[in-house]
C-alpha positions as CSV (number, residue, x, y, z in Angstrom):
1,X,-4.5,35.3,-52.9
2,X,-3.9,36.9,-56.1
3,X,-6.3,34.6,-57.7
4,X,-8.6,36.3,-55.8
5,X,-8.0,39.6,-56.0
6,X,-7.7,39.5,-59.4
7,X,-10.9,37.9,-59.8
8,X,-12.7,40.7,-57.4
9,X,-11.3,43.0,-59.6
10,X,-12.7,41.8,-62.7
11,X,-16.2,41.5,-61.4
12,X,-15.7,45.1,-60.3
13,X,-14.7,45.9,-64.2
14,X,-17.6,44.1,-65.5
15,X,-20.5,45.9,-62.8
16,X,-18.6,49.1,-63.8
17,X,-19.6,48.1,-67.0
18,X,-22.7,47.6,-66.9
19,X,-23.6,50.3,-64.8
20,X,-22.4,52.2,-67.9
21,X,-25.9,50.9,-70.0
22,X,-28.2,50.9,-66.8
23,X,-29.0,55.0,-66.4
24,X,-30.5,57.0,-63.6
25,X,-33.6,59.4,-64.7
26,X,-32.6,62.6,-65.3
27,X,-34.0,65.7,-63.9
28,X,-34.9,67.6,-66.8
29,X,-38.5,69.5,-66.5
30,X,-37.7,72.4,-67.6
31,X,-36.8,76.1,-66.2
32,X,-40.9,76.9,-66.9
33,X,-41.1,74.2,-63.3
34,X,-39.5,77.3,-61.2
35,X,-41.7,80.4,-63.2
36,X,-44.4,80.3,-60.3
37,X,-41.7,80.9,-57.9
38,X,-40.5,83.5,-59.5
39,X,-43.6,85.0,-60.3
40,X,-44.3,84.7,-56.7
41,X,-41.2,85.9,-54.8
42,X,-40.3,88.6,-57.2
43,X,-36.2,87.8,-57.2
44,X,-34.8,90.8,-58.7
45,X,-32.5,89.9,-62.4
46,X,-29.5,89.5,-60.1
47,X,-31.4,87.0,-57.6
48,X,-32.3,85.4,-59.9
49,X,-29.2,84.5,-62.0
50,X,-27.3,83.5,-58.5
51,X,-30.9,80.9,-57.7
52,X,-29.8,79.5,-60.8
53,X,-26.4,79.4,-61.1
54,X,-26.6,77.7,-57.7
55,X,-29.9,76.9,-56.7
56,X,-32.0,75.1,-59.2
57,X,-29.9,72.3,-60.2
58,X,-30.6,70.7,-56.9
59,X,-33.7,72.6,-55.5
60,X,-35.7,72.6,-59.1
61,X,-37.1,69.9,-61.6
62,X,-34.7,71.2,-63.9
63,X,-31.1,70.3,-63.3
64,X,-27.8,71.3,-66.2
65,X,-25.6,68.4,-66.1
66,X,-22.0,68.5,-66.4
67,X,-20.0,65.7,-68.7
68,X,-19.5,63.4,-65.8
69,X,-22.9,62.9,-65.1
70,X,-22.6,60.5,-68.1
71,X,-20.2,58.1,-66.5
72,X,-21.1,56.0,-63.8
73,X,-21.1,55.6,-60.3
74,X,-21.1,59.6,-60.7
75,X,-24.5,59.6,-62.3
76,X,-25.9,57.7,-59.3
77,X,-24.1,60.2,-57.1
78,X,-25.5,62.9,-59.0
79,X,-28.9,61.7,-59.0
80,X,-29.3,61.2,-55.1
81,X,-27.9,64.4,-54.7
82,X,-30.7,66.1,-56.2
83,X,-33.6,63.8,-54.9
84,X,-32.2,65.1,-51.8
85,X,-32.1,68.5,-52.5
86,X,-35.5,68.4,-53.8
87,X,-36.9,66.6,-50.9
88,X,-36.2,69.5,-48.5
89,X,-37.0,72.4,-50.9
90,X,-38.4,72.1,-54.4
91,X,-39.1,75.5,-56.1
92,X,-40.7,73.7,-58.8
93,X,-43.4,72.5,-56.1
94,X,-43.5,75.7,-54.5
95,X,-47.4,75.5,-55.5
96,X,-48.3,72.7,-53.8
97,X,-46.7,74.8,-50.5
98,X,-49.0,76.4,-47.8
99,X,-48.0,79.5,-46.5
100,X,-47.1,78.5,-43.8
101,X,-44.1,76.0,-45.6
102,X,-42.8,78.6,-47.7
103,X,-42.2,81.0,-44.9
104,X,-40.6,78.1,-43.3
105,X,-38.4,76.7,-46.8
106,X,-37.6,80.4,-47.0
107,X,-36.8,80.2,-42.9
108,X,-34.4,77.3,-43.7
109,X,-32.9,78.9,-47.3
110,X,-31.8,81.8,-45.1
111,X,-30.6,80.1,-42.3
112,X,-28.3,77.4,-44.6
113,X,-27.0,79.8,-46.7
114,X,-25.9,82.1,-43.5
115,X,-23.9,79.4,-42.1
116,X,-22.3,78.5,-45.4
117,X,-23.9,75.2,-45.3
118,X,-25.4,76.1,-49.1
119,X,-24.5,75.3,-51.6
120,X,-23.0,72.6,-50.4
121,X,-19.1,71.8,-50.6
122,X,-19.8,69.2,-53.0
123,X,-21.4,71.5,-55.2
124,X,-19.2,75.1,-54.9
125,X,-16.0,72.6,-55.7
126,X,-17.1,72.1,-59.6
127,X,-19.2,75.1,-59.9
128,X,-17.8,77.7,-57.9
129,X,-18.9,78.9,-54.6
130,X,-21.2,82.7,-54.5
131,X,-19.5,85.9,-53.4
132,X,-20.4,87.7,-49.7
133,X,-22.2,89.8,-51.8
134,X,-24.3,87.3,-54.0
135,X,-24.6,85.7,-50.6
136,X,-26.0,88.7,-48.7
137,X,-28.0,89.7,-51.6
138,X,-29.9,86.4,-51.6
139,X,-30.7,86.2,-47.7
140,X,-32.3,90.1,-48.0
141,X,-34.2,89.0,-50.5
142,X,-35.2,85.9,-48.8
143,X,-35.9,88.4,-45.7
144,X,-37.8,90.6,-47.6
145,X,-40.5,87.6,-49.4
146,X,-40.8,86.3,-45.6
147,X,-42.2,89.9,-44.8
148,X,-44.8,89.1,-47.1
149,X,-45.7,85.6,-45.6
150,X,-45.4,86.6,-42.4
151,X,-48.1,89.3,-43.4
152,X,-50.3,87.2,-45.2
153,X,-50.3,84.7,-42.2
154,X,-51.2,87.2,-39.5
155,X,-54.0,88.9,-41.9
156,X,-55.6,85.0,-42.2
157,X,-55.4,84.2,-38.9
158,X,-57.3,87.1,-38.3
């Protein structure tokens, strides 16, 4: 029995190892990705700094990773994490978005960030979590660039 659970752990050490030399792709395309969003929704200079302070390294093609992201499994972790994150809302592809799915990314934004539910735990625990007021600051923007959609939807459907 020891035999054998020696023997596990040393093929553990060895994968662990070699995960080391095998890396994810990093997503790293640049802060100019999110300038058509920007250009778009208007944040003000303090919306902006809390979209990337806690936004954009998930939500963006450009992500600023921490030392750990280095060492494996972590960088795995890490890259999931922000496939995911950019699979339900890229700003970076906020282009390619009708109308229609920005209201509704903005819709959801508002809504996760009400319930707490962004940034995620995950996230806030290295990071830092945002203050009521960052928080509250971000959903009335949010609010406000919906306006807008919401406008520009009813004035083409006419």
């Amino acid at each position: 029995m020891k035999k054998v659970i020696k023997l596990v752990l040393m093929v553990l050490l060895v994968v662990l190892v070699i995960m080391q030399f095998i890396r994810p792709e990093k997503n790293q395309g640049g802060y100019e990705s999110v300038a058509t969003f920007e250009s778009e929704t208007k944040p003000s200079e303090a919306v902006a700094g809390i979209l990337k302070a806690n936004c954009y390294d998930c939500h963006s093609n450009q992500t600023q990773y921490p030392w750990y992201a280095e060492v494996a499994p972590v960088s795995y972790f890490l890259k999931d994490h922000v496939d995911e994150g950019k699979e339900h809302f890229n700003v970076s592809a906020w282009q390619s978005y009708s109308v229609k799915k920005k209201d509704h990314k903005l819709e959801e934004l508002i809504e996760e960030v009400e319930e707490g539910e962004m940034p995620l735990d995950s996230y806030t625990w290295i990071h830092g979590n945002i203050s009521d007021d960052e928080r509250d600051l971000l959903i009335q923007w949010a609010q406000l660039v919906r306006m807008s959609y919401k406008n520009e939807l009813k004035v083409s459907a006419k």
